[in-house]
N, C-alpha and C positions, 0 to 999 in steps of 0.2 A: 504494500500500500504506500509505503515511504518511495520507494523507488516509481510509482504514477506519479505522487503529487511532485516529486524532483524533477521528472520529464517533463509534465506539466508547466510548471515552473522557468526551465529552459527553453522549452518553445517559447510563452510567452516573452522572456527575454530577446527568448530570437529576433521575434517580431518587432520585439519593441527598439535594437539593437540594430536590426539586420538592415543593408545597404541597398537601397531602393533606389533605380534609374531616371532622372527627370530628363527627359525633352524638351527644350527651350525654344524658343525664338526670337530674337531679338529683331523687334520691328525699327522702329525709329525713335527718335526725339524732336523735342518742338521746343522753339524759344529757348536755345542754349541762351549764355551769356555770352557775348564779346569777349574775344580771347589777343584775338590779332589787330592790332590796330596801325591801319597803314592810309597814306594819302591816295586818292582817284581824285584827277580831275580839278582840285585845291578843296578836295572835301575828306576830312576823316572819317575812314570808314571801318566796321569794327566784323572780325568775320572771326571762325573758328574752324580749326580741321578735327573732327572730332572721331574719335574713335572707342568705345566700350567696352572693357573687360567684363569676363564672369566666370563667377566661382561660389563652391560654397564657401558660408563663412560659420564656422563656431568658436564663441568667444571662448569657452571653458579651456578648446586647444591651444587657441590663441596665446594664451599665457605663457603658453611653451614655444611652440610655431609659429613665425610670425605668415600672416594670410598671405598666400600667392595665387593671384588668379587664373583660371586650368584655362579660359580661352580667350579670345581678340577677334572685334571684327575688322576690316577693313576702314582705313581711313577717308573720311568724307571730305574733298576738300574744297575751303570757301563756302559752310552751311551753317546756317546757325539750325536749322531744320533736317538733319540725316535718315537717310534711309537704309538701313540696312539689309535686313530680313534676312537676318544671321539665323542657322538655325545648329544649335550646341546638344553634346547629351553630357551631363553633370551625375555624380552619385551622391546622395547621402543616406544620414546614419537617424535622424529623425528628428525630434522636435528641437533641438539646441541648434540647429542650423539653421541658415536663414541663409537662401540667396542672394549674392550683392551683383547688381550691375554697374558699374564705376565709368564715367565717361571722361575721357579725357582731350585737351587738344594737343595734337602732334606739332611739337618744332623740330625744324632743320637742325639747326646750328646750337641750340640748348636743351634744358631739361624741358619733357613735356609737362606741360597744365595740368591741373588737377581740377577739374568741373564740379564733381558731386558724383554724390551715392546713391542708391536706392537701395534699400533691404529688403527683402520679401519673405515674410514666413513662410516654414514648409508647416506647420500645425494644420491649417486646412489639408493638405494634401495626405500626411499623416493618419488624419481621419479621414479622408475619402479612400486612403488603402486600404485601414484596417478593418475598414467597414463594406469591402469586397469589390469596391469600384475599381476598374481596369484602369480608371482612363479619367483627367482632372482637366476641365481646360480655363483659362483663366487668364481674357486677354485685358488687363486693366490698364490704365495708365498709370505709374506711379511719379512722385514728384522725387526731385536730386536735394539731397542733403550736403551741406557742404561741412568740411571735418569739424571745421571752428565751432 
């Protein structure tokens, strides 16, 4: 009897543990911020080349690992409005994780910009696995946070 509730027990950790595949898409962004500011014509104009990291993020690893983002889309250049329609597959481990899409503008000649973040909890997705659904779709907008 000891040795059902142990198994028991271990599945449910499994589950609650086990490494579950998300399928992303990275569509676009609207109304970046000015990044690049250069003269046209005797008028300052302010443009960005923007490009989006993603990865999961858990702060608990975090402590130890500092975050490294698994993908990149290509860079958009001259938009304050990108389109990308990146499409990534990401793993995680369950509710301590959170999606981050990170967008940044690319320079030539120096370090690239850092735009903002979005966080996305997997806790809905979590619950729509354990609760037998194959399939989660969930095309929102989310707004960029910036570090500060």
């Amino acid at each position: 009897d000891d040795d059902a509730q142990g198994l028991a027990r271990a599945k449910a950790k499994a589950r609650t543990l086990g490494e579950w595949t998300l399928d992303i898409k990275v569509m676009q962004a609207r109304n970046l911020p000015k990044s690049d500011m250069m003269f046209m014509d005797r008028f300052l104009v302010g443009m960005a080349d923007p490009y989006a990291t993603v990865g999961m993020r858990n702060r608990r690893r975090e402590r130890k690992d500092p975050y490294v983002p698994e993908h990149k889309t290509e860079v958009k250049m001259s938009t304050l409005n990108p389109e990308w329609n990146a499409q990534f597959r990401v793993q995680f481990s369950g509710v301590q994780d959170e999606l981050s899409v990170q967008i940044w503008d690319w320079d030539k000649y120096k370090y690239d910009d850092y735009i903002g973040e979005a966080l996305i909890p997997t806790v809905p997705l979590v619950h729509a696995f354990t609760a037998g659904q194959a399939e989660f779709s969930n095309s929102n907008w989310y707004e960029l946070y910036d570090k500060k």
